[in-house]
C-alpha positions in Angstrom: 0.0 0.0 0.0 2.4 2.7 -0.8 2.0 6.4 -1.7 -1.3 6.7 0.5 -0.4 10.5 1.0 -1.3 10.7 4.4 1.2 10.8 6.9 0.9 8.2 9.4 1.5 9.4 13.3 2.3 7.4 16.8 -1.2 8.6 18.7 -0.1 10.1 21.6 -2.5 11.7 24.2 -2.3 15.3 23.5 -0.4 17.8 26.1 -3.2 20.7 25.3 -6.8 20.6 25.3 -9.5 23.1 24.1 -9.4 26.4 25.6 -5.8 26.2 26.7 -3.7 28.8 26.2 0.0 28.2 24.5 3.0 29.9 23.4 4.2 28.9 19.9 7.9 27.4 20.1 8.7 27.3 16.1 8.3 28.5 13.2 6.9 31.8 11.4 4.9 32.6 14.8 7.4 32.0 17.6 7.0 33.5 20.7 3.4 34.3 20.1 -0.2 33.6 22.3 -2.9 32.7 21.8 -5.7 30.0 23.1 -6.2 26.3 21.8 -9.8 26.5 19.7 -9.3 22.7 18.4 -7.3 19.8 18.7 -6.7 16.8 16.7 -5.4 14.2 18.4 -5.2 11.5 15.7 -3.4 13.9 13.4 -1.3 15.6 16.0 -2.5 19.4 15.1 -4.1 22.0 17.2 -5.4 24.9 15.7 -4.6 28.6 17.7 -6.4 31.6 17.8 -5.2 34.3 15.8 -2.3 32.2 14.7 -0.7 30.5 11.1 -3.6 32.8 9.6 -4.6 31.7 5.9 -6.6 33.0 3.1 -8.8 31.3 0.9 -11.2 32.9 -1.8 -14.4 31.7 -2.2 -16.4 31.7 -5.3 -20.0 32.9 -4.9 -22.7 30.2 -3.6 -26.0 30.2 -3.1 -24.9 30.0 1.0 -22.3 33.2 0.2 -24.2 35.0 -2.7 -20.9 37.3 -2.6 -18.3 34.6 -2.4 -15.0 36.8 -1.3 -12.0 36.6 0.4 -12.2 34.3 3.8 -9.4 34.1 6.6 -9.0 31.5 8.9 -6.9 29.8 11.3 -4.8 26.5 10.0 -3.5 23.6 12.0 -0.2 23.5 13.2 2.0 20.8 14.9 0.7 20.0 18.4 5.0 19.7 19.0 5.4 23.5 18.1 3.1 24.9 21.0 3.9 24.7 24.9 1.5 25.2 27.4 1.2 28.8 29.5 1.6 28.7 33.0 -2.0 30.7 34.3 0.1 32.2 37.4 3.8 33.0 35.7 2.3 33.5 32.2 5.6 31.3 31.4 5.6 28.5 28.7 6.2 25.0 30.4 6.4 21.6 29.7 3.8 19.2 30.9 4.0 16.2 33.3 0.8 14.1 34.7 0.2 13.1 38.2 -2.4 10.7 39.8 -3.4 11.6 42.7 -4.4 9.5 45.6 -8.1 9.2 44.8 -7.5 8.2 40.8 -7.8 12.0 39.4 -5.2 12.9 37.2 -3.7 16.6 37.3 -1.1 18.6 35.0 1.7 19.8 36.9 4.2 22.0 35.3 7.8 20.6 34.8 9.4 24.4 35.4 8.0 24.4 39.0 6.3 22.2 40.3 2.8 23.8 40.2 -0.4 22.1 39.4 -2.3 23.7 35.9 -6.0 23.8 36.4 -8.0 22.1 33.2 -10.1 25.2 31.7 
């Protein structure tokens, strides 16, 4: 079965979830914020708000009478984004810990401190 064209990935259970909000750590948007609108897990993207804008234009429909030029957010590499500490407004890296009871919590690898689920 060769040249499927779709890039196979390990699954891995995402670091981020919706509503998160991350740092980006490469490419054309380093350094910038924003918060996690959607995550694909399977594909190992997350798309950011406000960030890896693109623009596509549309022809006219009978939805979009005018058709026009629309702007939107694409996916990027759930690898190129770190989670934001809420306290420190720092970018961290993620560990889990189980608590006691079963319940699972994000603590932050740069100091210790628990991250709250949004």
């Amino acid at each position: 079965m060769r040249g499927t064209g779709k890039r196979r990935r390990r699954q891995r259970r995402p670091h981020v979830v919706r509503g998160d909000r991350v740092r980006v750590i490469r490419g054309n948007y380093r350094d910038t914020e924003g918060v996690v609108l959607r995550v694909d897990a399977r594909a190992g993207r997350v798309v950011v708000e406000g960030i890896n804008m693109c623009v596509r234009h549309q022809r006219p429909t009978q939805q979009n009478p005018e058709g026009g030029i629309v702007s939107f957010e694409a996916p990027l590499d759930i690898s190129n984004v770190m989670l934001v500490e809420p306290d420190s407004d720092e970018a961290s890296r993620v560990r889990l810990r189980r608590a006691r009871d079963g319940s699972k919590e994000r603590i932050s690898v740069r100091n210790g401190n628990p991250i709250p689920r949004p």
